[in-house]
KOLKOL-156770 format. One record per residue (C-alpha): x, y, z; residue in three letters. Coordinates in steps of 0.2 Angstrom, whole numbers, plus 5000, padded with zeros to 4 digits. Each point is the difference from the previous one (the first is absolute). Layout:
XYZALA
...
This chain:
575556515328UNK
498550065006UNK
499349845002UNK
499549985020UNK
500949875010UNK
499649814998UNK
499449995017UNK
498750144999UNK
499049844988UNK
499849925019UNK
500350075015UNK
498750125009UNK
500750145004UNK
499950045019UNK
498250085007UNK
499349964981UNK
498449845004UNK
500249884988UNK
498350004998UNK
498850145002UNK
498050014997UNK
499050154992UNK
498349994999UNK
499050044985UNK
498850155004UNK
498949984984UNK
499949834996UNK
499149885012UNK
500949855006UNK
501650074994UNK
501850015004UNK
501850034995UNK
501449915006UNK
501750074999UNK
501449864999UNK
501950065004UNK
501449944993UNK
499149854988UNK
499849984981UNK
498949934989UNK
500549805007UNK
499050045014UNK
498650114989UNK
499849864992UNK
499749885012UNK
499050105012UNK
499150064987UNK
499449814993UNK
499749945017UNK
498750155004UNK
499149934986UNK
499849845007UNK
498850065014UNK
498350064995UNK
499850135009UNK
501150104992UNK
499350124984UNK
501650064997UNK
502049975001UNK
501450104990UNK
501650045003UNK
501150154994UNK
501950055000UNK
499750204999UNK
501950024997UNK
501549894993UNK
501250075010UNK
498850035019UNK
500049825005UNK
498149995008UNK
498549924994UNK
498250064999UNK
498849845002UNK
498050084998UNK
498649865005UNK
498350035002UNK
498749875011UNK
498249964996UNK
499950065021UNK
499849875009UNK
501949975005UNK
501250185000UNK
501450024987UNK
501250005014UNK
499449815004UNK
500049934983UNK
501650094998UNK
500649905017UNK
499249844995UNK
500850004985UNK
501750045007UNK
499949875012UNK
499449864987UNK
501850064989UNK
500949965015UNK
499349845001UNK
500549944984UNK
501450054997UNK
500549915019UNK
499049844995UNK
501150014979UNK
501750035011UNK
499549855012UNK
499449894986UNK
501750054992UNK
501149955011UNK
499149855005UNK
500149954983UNK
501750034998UNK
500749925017UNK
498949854995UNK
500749984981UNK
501850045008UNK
499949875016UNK
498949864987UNK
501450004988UNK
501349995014UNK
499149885010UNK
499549874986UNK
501550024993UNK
501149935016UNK
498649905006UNK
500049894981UNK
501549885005UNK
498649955016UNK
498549974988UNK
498650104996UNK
499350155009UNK
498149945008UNK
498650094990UNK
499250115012UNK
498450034991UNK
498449975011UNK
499250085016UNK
501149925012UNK
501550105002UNK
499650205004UNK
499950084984UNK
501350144997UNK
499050155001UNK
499449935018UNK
501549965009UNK
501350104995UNK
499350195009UNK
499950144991UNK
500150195001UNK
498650114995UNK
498149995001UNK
499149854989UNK
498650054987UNK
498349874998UNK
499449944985UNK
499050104989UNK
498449945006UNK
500350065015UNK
500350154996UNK
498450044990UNK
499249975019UNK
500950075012UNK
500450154990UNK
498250034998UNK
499550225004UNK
498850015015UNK
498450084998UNK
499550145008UNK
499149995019UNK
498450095002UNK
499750125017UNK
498350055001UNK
499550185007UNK
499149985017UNK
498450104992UNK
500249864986UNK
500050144988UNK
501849984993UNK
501249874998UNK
501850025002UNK
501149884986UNK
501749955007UNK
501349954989UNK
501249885007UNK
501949984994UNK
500549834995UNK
499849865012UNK
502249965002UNK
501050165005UNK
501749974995UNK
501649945009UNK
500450155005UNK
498550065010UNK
500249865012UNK
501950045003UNK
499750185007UNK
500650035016UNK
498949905013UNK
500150025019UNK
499249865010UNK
499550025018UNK
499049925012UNK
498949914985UNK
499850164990UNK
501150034985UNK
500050184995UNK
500650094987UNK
501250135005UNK
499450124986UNK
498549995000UNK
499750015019UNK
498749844998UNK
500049824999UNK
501049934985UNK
499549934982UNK
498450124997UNK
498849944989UNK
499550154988UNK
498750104988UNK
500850084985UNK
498450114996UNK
498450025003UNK
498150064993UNK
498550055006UNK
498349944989UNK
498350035003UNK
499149865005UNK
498750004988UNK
498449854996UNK
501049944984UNK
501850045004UNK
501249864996UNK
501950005008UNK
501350034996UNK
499450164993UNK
500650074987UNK
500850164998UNK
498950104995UNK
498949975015UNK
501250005013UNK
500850155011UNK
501949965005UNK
500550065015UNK
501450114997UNK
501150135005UNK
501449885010UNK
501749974995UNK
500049924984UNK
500349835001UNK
500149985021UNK
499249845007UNK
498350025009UNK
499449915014UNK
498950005018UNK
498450074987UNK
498450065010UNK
498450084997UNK
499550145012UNK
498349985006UNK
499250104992UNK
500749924984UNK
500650174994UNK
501749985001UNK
501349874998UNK
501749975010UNK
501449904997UNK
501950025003UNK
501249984985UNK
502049965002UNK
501350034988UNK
500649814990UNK
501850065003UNK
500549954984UNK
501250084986UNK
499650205000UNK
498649985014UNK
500150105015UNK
500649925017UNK
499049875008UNK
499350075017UNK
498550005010UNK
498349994992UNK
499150154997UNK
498350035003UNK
498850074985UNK
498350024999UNK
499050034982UNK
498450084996UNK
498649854994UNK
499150094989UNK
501650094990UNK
501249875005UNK
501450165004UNK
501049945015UNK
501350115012UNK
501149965013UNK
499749985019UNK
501149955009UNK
501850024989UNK
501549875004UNK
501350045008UNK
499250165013UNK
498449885002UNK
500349844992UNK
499149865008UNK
500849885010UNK
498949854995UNK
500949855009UNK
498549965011UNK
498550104993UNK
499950154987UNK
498450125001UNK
498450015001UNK
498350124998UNK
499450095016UNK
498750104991UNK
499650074982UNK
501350105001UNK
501449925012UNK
501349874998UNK
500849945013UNK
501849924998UNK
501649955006UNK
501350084994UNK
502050005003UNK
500850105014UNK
500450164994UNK
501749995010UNK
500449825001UNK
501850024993UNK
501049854993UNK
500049825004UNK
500949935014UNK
501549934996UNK
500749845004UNK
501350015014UNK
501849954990UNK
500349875015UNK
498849935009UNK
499850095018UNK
499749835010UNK
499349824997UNK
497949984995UNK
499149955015UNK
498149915003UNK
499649985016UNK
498849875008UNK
500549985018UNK
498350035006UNK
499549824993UNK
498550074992UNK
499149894986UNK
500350084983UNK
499649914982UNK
500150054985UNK
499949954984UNK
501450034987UNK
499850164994UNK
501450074990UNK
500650194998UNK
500150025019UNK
501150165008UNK
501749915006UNK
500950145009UNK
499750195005UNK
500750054984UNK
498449904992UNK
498950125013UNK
500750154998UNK
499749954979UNK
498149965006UNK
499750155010UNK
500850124985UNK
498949934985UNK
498549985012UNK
499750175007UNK
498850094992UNK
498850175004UNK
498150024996UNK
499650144991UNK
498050064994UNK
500150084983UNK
498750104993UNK
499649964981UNK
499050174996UNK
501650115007UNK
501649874999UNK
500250055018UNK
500849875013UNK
500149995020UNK
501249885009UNK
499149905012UNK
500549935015UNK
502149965002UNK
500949884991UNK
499849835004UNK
500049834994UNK
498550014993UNK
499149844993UNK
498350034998UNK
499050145000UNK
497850024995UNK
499050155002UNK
498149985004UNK
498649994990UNK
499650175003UNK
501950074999UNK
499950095019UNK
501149885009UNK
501649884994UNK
500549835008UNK
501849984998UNK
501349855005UNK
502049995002UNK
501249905005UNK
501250055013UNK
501649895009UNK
500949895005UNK
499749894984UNK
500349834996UNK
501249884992UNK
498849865000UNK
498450064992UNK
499650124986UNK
499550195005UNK
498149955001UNK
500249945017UNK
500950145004UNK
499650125014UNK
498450104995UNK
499150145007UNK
498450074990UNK
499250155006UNK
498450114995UNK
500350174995UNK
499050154994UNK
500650064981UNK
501350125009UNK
500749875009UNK
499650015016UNK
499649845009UNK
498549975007UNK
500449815005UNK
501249875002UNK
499049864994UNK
501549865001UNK
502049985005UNK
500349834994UNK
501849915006UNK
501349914990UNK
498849844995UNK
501649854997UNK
498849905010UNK
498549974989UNK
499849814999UNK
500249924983UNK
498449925000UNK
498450054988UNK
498850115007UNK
501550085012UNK
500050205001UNK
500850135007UNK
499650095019UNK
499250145003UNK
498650104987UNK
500349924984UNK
499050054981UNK
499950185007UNK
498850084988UNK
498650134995UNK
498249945000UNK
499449994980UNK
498450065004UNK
500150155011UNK
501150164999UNK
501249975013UNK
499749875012UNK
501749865004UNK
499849825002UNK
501449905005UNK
500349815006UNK
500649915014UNK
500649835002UNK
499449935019UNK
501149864998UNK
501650104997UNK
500349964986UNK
500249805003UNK
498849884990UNK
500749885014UNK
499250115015UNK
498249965003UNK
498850155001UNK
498250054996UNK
499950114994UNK
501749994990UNK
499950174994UNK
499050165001UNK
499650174988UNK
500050155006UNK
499250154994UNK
500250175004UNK
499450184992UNK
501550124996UNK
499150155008UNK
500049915017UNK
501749935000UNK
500550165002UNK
499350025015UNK
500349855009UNK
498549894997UNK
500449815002UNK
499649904986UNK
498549884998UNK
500049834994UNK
499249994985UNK
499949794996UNK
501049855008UNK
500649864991UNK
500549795007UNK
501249984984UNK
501250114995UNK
499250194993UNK
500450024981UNK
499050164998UNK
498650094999UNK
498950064983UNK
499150135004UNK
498250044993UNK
499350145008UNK
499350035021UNK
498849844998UNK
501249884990UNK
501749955002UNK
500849824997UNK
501449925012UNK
501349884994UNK
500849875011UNK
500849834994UNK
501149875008UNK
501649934989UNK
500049825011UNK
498249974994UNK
499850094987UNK
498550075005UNK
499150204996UNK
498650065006UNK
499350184995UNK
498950095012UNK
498750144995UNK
499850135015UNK
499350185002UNK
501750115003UNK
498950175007UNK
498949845010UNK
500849955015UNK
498649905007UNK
499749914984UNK
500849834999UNK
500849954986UNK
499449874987UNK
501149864993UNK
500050034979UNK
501149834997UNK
501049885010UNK
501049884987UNK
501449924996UNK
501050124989UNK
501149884991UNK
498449944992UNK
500050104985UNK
498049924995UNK
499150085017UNK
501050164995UNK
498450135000UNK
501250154992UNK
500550165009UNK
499150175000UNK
500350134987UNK
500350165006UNK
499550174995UNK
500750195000UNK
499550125011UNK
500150195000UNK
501550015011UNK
500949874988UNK
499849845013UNK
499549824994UNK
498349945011UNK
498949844996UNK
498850024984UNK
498350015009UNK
498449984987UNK
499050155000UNK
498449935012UNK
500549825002UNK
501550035009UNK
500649864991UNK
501949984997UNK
500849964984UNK
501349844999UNK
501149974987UNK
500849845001UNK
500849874988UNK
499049875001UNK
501149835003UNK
499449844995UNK
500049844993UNK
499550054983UNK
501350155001UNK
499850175006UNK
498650114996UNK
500150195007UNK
498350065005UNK
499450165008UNK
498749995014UNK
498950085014UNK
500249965017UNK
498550035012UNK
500850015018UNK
498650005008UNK
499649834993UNK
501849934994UNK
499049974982UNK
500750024985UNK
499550024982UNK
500950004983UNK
500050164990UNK
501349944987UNK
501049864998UNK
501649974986UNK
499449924984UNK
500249814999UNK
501250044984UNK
501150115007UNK
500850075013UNK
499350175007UNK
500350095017UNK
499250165008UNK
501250115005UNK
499850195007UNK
498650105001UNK
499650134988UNK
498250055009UNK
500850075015UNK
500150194996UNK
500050105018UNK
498350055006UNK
499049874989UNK
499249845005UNK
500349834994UNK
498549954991UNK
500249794993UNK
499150074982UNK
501150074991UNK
501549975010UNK
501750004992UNK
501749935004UNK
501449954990UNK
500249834991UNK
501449914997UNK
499549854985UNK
501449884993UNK
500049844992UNK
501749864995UNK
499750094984UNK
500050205005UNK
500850085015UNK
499150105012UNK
499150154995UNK
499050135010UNK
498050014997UNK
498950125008UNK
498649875007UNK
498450075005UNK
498549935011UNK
498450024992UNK
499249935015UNK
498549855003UNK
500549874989UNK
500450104986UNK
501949944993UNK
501350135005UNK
500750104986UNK
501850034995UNK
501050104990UNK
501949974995UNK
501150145007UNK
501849954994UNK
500649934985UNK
501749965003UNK
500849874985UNK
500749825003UNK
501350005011UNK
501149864991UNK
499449944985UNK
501049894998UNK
499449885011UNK
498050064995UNK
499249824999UNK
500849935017UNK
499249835005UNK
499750015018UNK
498749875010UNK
499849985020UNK
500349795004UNK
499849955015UNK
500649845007UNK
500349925017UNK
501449965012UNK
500549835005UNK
499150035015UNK
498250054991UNK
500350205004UNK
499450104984UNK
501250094991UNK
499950124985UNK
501150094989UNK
500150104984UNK
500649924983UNK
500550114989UNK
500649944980UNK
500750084987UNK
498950124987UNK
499749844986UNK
500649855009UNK
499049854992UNK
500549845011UNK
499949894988UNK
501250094988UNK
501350065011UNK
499849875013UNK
500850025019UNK
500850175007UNK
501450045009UNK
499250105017UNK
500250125014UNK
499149985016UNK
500150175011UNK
499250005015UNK
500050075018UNK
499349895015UNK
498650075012UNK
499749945018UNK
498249955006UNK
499049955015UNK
498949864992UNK
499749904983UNK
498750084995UNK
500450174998UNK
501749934994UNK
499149914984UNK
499050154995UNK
500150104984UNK
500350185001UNK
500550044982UNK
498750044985UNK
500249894984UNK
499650164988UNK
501450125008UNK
501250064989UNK
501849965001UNK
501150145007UNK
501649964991UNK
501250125013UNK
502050024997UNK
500449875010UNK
498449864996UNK
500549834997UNK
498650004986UNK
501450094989UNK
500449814997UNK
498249994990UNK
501150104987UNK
501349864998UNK
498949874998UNK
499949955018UNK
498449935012UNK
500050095017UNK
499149955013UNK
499650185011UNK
499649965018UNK
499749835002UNK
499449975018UNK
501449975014UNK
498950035017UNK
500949945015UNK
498549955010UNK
500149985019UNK
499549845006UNK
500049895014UNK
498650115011UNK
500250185008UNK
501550025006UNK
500949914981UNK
501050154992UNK
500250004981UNK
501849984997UNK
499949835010UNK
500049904985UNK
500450144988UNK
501149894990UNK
498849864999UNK
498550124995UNK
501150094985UNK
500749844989UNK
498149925002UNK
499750144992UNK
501250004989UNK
499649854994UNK
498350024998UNK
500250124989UNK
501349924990UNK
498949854998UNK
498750124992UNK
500950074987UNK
500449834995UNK
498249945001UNK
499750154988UNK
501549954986UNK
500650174998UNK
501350025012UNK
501749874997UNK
500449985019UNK
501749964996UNK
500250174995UNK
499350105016UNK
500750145008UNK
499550075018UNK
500250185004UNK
499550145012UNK
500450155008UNK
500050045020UNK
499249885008UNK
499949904982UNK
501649985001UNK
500349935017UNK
498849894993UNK
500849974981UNK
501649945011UNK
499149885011UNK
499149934985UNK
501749944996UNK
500649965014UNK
498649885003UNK
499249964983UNK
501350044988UNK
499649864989UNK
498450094995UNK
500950154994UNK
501650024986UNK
500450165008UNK
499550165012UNK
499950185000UNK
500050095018UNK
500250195001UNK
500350095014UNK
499649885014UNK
500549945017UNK
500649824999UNK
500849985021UNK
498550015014UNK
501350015012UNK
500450174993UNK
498350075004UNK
499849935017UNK
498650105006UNK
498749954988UNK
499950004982UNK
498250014989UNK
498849965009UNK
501049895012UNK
499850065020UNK
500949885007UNK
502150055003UNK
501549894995UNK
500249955018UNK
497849955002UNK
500149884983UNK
501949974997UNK
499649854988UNK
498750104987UNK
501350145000UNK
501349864993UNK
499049904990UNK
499250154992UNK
501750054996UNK
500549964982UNK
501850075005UNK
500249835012UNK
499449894984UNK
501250074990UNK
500949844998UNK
498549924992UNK
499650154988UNK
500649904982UNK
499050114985UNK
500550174995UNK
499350145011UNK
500550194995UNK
500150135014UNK
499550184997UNK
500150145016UNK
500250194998UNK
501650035010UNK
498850155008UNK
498549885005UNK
499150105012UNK
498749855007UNK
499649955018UNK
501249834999UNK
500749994981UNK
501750085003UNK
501149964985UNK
501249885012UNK
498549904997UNK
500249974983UNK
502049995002UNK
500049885014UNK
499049884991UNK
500950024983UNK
501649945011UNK
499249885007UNK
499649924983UNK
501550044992UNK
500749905015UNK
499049854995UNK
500350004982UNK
498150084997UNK
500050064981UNK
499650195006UNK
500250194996UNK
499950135011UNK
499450184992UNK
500250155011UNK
499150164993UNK
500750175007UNK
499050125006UNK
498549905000UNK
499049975013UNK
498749845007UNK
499250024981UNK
500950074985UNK
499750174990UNK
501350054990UNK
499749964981UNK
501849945001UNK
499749875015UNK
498549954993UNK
500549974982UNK
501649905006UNK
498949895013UNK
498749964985UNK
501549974993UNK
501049895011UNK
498349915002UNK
499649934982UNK
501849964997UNK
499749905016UNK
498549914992UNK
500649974985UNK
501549915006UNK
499249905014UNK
498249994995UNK
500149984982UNK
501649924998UNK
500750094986UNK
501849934992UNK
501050134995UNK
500750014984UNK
501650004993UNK
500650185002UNK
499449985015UNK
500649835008UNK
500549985018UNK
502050025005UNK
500749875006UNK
500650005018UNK
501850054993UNK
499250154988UNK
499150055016UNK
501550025010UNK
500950094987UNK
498650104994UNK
499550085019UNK
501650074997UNK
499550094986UNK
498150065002UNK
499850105016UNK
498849955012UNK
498250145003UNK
498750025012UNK
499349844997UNK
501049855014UNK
């Protein structure tokens, strides 16, 4: 009688979660979950598949009464993942098998019932055909499905891999600053937040800055001692604390004195986590690691859409932050007020290329505006106190100078456009004083629709508006001569200006500080004596970098280098840069030489060798102070000599390291110049494990080879850890490349990759295949070469360049006898699959099937250029076609899968691509499966896209590469079966 009612066992009662999350207080790592309304069925089973990941210590499960239907589930991590996320990954992984046993189920059953039924009224007409074999689609192919697929197991030992800490080094180089990252895949659900897209920006509406954040979930500060190894461990390090528990941590920054750390932490938004809103900004002490809050979310969270914050001084933050009266969102009108109207009656010339997420009515602008509008605030670290300055706008940029006295700041303002993104918005950018006043209006830049589509094409007006590195508040701006149009002849083609911030205020006109015949990339700066200018023109590949005096008017400048810059063997190497005291980045000058230091990858026929050297300007020589080992791979990264105030000296100098080998991945050395011809010294600074070991032992060699036409190629062949040729004979194969465009033959044939670097094995790597016994050949050349003279464009003969190609490199893994070339599949993503599909289309018989994610298969869809194409649909209409593997649809015969995110957010790639084209095929009796992944956009994050894309993939090649048969339990219906059985199973995501 006093039992409680049957339904108390299930139903949640109203305003109770179903579940709810308490942190544990005393026990590190550490978590209790409460369950409602569930038994020990569930216990069980999450309870067993906590166990199954390794980063859980600890996983039990209690019923604290019989008669209160809740469960108690306790886990404990190893710190690296939260016991919130296990808790959700293992969750999600139940769902999953139990949708992949009921599929199975009912397949199994519709196929015993309809085979029984089938056979038995088709025995009187003879016997059923056997349809064991690769021919007909295999069930688990053609039939769609519901629910997310899981990879093999191999797979899974890779991708699921934990990422190692990054390393942030403190400007005095004192202290370093260990960054733990979350897993590389959020889950599902982080991509389907709400996600507002305008004028090619996608924001999240919560967080008041652009969507699908990237995050830290902790952080420590180490001393940077002579033998300190990271990651540290615990007993040396200082975690920074005093945040939420468990918040996400993002946008980290030293001060410039290094005695302070900011960062801005977010709530995940999960089960019993506070709401999401906008970020927050902290700052934390370096030498205790005790953190407080700055600028608290909602009164003064940041509004982060276009920029975040930034240090003024020691003691001052600058920020955007969220309008403290903005209200709500504008709503969308419940009818539509009148019809969407563009306008062109004043026949102006206006291309553009296809860009997507582009505002489509004044709803859309009204959105834009709301989520846009930020204020600037200064907040004082020592006292917490902050100043509003300036009104709200649509601010998109803002950057104090060096000395923290004065603020250049830039926002958009209307009428917008629906034809181009926000960044060619109108734009005014002003100087101001730190209370902002302005002193000067130092550009109003109009809607720019008109900017041509050609390389080397800019905007009007001053352009690249910026403070000098070198000095504490002096501006330097660009301006193009030609307006803009590569087309328009003009020498000079564009101009910088320069122009000191305590003069603007007073009207002073700005002087011109270098003029350029190409088009300006830039300037590095040195110090008054030493600057270098950048030009470089796209038609001819040329750069030339000029050395001129910036405080010497009447000194001429003098040309550094004058080159072709796709020849990767003539590259000299770029400048390193060093700190200053005002937290700039100028040109690393030699103590006494004044020589520059060049880092540079050193390109060649042999492979690439990084070296380190010492430019003389004066002279243009060069000499060698260090140069990669023959055996190995090694690069010379930052500098780690560069404290504020100190000058560089060649002995003893130290920089970072990066060493790797096929072997071992990349680790960080500190190398150290001993000067003369002494070797340099080194000393190993991380010691991060194997990423997949797995696949430890990997056979990789650089072949090279030659088109039909004698043009050099190369490529990267990589094997199978143990393959012996001679035992285990010819490989099925995946060739993944992506094709380049180039202005001549020779810098087409070079080698630009290193035999001795280390195989990053990423989520989405076609290597994975190693793991399943396949050969992949990574990057095999597919330059597109223009030939025929000056005026010859690329594309031209695009198709002819790409299956020469083709061949040649299926003609040398056959040379080799390790590849079967009847069992070769072709596969890309973007551009590589544009090309993927026109290997098919055009030399299908050198393929058994394709792969192409998320690309763009109709020219005529992007008819203002494409790639590096400059020419419109309407200037080449014949290599917009022919390039087109959606008109050769009809001679496409092997298997080509189709993979898009339904959210692609790619200049051209729109997923109508990928739809089209599947139509098309389908129309032509193409074998062809079309896979749309929500909420992902141009490439793929989500641990359950990528899983199901790996997925979708090996079931792909194991069908049409390797052939497989199926077996018995698994033999093909026939067409009769089929019909009956679409009846039964219910179709998914997959077409």
């Amino acid at each position: 009688m006093n039992a409680p009612d049957r339904y108390e066992k299930f139903v949640v009662p109203e305003g109770v979660q179903k579940i709810s999350l308490d942190k544990d207080t005393k026990v590190l790592n550490a978590a209790t979950f409460t369950l409602q309304r569930e038994d020990h069925t569930v216990g069980n089973l999450l309870r067993m598949q906590l166990h199954r990941d390794k980063e859980v210590l600890f996983a039990g499960y209690k019923l604290p009464h019989p008669l209160e239907y809740r469960m108690l589930v306790k886990v404990q991590t190893r710190g690296r993942r939260t016991p919130r996320d296990v808790v959700d990954a293992a969750l999600m992984d139940l769902v999953d098998e139990f949708a992949d046993m009921k599929t199975k189920f009912q397949e199994s059953a519709a196929r015993r019932h309809v085979r029984h039924g089938v056979r038995a009224a088709s025995s009187a007409n003879g016997p059923v055909p056997s349809t064991n074999g690769a021919g007909p689609a295999p069930a688990e192919l053609e039939r769609p499905k519901h629910g997310y697929k899981t990879p093999p197991q191999e797979f899974l030992d890779v991708v699921d891999r934990p990422p190692e800490p990054s390393l942030s080094f403190s400007p005095d180089r004192r202290k370093v600053l260990q960054l733990y990252r979350p897993p590389p895949m959020p889950p599902i659900s982080e991509l389907a937040r709400p996600e507002v897209k305008l004028a090619g920006v996608r924001v999240d509406p919560d967080l008041m800055a652009q969507s699908r954040m990237g995050h830290y979930r902790s952080l420590a500060l180490v001393d940077f001692t002579p033998d300190l190894v990271v990651p540290a461990p615990a007993t040396l390090q200082t975690p920074v604390r005093g945040y939420p528990e468990g918040a996400w941590l993002n946008l980290v920054s030293w001060s410039r004195d290094s005695r302070h750390v900011s960062f801005t932490i977010r709530s995940p938004g999960g089960v019993g986590d506070p709401p999401r809103q906008p970020l927050e900004l902290w700052v934390a002490d370096a030498a205790t690691g005790a953190a407080h809050c700055l600028l608290r979310s909602p009164e003064l969270g940041l509004n982060a859409i276009f920029d975040d914050y930034e240090w003024v001084d020691d003691d001052t933050i600058a920020a955007l932050v969220v309008p403290a009266d903005r209200g709500l969102p504008p709503q969308q009108p419940p009818a539509p007020i009148g019809p969407n109207i563009q306008d062109n009656t004043a026949g102006r010339t206006s291309q553009a290329r296809t860009y997507p997420d582009l505002l489509a009515n004044p709803h859309d602008e009204a959105l834009f505006e709301y989520y846009t509008t930020s204020e600037l605030v200064l907040v004082s670290v020592s006292s917490g106190e902050a100043a509003r300055v300036g009104p709200p706008r649509l601010y998109t940029s803002f950057a104090p100078s060096p000395d923290g006295r004065f603020l250049l700041v830039a926002w958009l303002e209307r009428p917008f456009s629906y034809t181009v993104p926000c960044g060619r918005f109108p734009k005014r950018i002003q100087l101001w004083d730190r209370e902002g006043n302005v002193l000067r209006e130092l550009a109003a830049l109009p809607l720019a629709e008109d900017i041509p589509i050609a390389h080397n094409s800019c905007r009007r007006g001053p352009r690249s508006v910026g403070w000098r590195d070198d000095r504490p508040a002096n501006l330097e701006w660009i301006e193009a001569q030609d307006g803009g149009d590569p087309a328009v002849a003009a020498n000079p083609r564009d101009i910088v200006f320069a122009l000191p911030a305590d003069e603007a205020a007073s009207g002073a006109q700005p002087r011109v500080m270098a003029q350029t015949e190409l088009r300006c990339g830039g300037v590095a700066w040195g110090d008054g004596d030493l600057a270098l200018l950048y030009e470089s023109w796209y038609k001819t590949r040329r750069s030339r970098v000029w050395a001129f005096a910036p405080d010497d008017p009447g000194c001429a400048p003098r040309l550094v280098w004058d080159r072709d810059y796709e020849d990767a063997y003539s590259d000299p190497g770029s400048p390193i840069a060093r700190r200053t005291a005002l937290g700039t980045y100028v040109l690393a000058q030699v103590e006494g030489s004044g020589e520059l230091l060049l880092q540079g990858w050193g390109a060649s026929p042999e492979g690439s060798r990084p070296f380190l050297d010492a430019l003389d300007i004066e002279s243009g020589a060069t000499r060698r102070l260090w140069q990669s080992a023959e055996t190995c791979l090694e690069q010379a990264g930052s500098l780690l000599s560069d404290r504020p105030g100190e000058p560089l000296r060649l002995k003893g100098l130290q920089l970072l390291m990066s060493r790797q080998s096929v072997e071992d991945q990349p680790q960080t050395h500190v190398l150290t110049l001993r000067g003369g011809d002494a070797p340099a010294a080194d000393r190993q600074l991380t010691q991060f494990p194997h990423p997949y070991p797995t696949l430890r032992g990997l056979q990789k060699e650089i072949v090279r080879y030659q088109r039909e036409d004698g043009l050099d190629l190369n490529a990267t062949l990589y094997l199978p850890p143990g393959y012996d040729r001679d035992r285990d004979g010819r490989l099925p194969c995946l060739l993944w490349a992506y094709p380049r465009e180039y202005k001549s033959r020779e810098a087409a044939g070079q080698l630009r990759r290193s035999p001795h670097e280390f195989a990053g094995i990423e989520a989405m790597s076609p290597l994975l295949w190693l793991a399943r016994g396949y050969a992949v050949l990574d990057g095999p050349g597919f330059p597109i070469v223009a030939e025929g003279g000056d005026d010859a464009e690329p594309n031209d003969t695009y198709v002819q360049q790409l299956t020469a190609a083709a061949r040649a490199a299926v003609q040398e893994l056959d040379r080799r006898g390790v590849v079967d070339t009847a069992r070769i599949a072709v596969g890309g993503h973007s551009y590589g699959a544009f090309m993927a599909a026109n290997l098919l289309a055009h030399a299908g018989g050198l393929f058994a099937c394709g792969i192409a994610r998320s690309g763009a298969y109709n020219r005529t869809l992007t008819p203002f250029g494409f790639q590096a194409e400059e020419r419109t649909l309407w200037q080449a209409p014949q290599t917009y076609i022919t390039m087109s593997p959606f008109m050769q649809a009809d001679k496409i015969k092997q298997p080509l899968l189709l993979v898009h995110g339904q959210d692609d957010n790619n200049t051209g790639t729109y997923p109508l691509q990928s739809e089209r084209f599947y139509a098309a095929l389908k129309g032509h009796g193409a074998p062809a499966r079309l896979v749309l992944l929500p909420h992902e956009s141009h490439g793929y994050r989500a641990r359950e896209s990528v899983l199901h894309v790996l997925a979708e993939q090996d079931q792909w090649l194991r069908r049409y590469c390797e052939g497989q048969a199926a077996s018995d339990s698994d033999a093909e219906p026939s067409a009769e079966e089929e019909d009956v059985l679409q009846q039964t199973v219910a179709g998914g995501a997959a077409v």
